[in-house]
N, C-alpha and C positions, 0 to 999 in steps of 0.2 A: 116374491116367487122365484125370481132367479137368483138370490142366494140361496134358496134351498137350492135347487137345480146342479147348482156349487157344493155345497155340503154334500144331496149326497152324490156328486161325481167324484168328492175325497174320500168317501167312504167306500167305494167298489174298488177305485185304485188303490188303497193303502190298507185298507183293515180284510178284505176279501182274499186277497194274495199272502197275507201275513204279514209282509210289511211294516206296521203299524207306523206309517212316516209320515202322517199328512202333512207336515210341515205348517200347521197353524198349535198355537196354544188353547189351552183351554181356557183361559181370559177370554180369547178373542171366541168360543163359542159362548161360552153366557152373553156377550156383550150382542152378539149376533139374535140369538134366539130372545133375548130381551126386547131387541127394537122390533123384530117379525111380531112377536105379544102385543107390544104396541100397536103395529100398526094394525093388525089383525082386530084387536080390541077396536079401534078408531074403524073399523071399514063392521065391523060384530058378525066377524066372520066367526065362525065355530075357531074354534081354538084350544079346545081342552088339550090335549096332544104335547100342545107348547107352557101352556102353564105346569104339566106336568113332570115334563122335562126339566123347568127352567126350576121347582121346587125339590127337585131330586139333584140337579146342576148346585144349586146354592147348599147345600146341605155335603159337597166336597169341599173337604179342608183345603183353603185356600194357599197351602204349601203345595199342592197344585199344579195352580193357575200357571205357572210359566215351563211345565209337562205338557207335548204333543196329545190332543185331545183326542188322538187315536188309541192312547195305551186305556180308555176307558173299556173299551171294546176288549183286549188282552185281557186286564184285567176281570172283565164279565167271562171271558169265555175259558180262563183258569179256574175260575166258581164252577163254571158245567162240570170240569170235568172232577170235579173233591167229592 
């Protein structure tokens, strides 16, 4: 729960202001929302949320993975506006 709490406090500061800086990569969220699946799965907590995420995450090309996990968000919000 408190890396969410983390994620999203990178997500008001860096993708809300425009910024798009979180200063983490995108590796390190699949790796993150992976272990939360886990352990979510291990406690059978509800979790659809995060396996959806983490199948929509694996399905970006892994040229990627070491791109600030904020330009996900840019890039969603260039789609709104085409």
């Amino acid at each position: 729960m408190y890396l969410l709490l983390i994620i999203v406090s990178l997500l008001s500061n860096h993708i809300l202001n425009n910024k798009f800086d979180g200063n983490s990569y995108l590796k390190n969220l699949k790796k993150d929302l992976d272990m939360i699946e886990s352990i979510s799965n291990k406690s059978k907590n509800s979790n659809n949320y995060i396996q959806l995420t983490n199948k929509l995450l694996k399905n970006v090309n892994k040229n990627y993975d070491n791109n600030d996990f904020t330009e996900l968000y840019k890039l969603w919000q260039n789609n709104l506006r085409n």
